[in-house]
C-alpha positions in Angstrom: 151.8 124.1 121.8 150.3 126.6 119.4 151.5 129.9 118.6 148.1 131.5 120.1 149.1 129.4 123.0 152.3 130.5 122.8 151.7 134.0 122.7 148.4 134.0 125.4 151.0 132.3 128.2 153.6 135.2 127.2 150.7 138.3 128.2 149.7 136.3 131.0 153.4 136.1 132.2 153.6 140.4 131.3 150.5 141.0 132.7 151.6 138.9 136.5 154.9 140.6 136.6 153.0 144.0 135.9 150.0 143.3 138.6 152.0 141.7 140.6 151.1 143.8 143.7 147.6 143.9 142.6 145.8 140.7 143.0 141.9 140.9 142.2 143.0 143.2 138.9 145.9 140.7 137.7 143.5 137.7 138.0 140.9 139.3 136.3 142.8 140.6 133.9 144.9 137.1 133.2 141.6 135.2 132.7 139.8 137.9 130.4 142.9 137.7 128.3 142.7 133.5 128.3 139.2 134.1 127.3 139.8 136.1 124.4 142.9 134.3 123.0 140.4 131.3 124.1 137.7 133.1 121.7 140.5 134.1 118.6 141.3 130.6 118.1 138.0 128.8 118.3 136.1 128.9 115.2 132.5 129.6 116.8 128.6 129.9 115.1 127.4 133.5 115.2 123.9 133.7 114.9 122.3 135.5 111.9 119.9 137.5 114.1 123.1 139.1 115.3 124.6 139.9 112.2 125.2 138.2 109.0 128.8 138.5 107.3 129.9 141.2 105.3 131.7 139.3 102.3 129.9 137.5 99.5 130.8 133.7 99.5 130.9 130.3 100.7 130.0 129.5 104.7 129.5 126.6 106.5 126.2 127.0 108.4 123.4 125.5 110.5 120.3 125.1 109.0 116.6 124.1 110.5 114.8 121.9 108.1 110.8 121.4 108.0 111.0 119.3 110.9 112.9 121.1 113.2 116.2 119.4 113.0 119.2 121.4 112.9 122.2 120.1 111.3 125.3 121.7 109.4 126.3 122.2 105.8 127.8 125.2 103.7 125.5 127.4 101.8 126.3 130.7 99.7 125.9 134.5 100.8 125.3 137.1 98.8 123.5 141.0 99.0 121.9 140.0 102.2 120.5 136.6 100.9 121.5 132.7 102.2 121.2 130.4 98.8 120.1 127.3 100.7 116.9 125.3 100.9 116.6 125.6 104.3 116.1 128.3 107.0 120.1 129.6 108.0 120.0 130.2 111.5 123.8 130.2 112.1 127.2 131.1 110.5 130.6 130.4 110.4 133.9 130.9 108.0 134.9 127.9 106.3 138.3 127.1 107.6 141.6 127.2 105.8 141.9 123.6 103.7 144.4 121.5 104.5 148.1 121.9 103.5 150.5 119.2 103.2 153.9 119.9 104.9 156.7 119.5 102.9 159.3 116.5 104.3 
């Protein structure tokens, strides 16, 4: 189990004992909290006609070519302005690279 995992099942557990006379708030509340801890730990495309990111560098992005086909790829940002052949229509951070574990 991840730590996010970890620490979403320990507010759900805070969040029942606290509702715990309240019903229709403590299930709401349990499953927006899911949701959002859900949402923190997914990596997930933002569209750049909601907003593009606000640090200079290296993202991985989807792209529509001439022909309409959409595929992924990373592409630089800078001052407003996608360096990459094609049409951005989507953004993402890169994730973290890989680290080995010491044995």
């Amino acid at each position: 189990m991840s730590l996010r995992e970890e620490q979403c099942k320990k507010v759900c557990r805070i969040l029942d004992n606290v509702l715990a006379n309240r019903p229709t708030e403590r299930d709401s509340l349990i499953v927006a909290t899911r949701n959002a801890f859900s949402a923190l730990s997914e990596p997930h495309w933002i569209p750049c006609s909601e907003r593009l990111p606000e640090v200079s560098g290296c993202y991985l992005v989807s792209v529509k070519n001439d022909h309409e086909r959409r595929y992924s790829k990373t592409a630089w940002f800078e001052k407003d302005t996608w360096f990459a052949r094609q049409d951005v229509i989507a953004w993402m951070p890169l994730p973290e690279p890989m680290r080995m574990e010491k044995q």
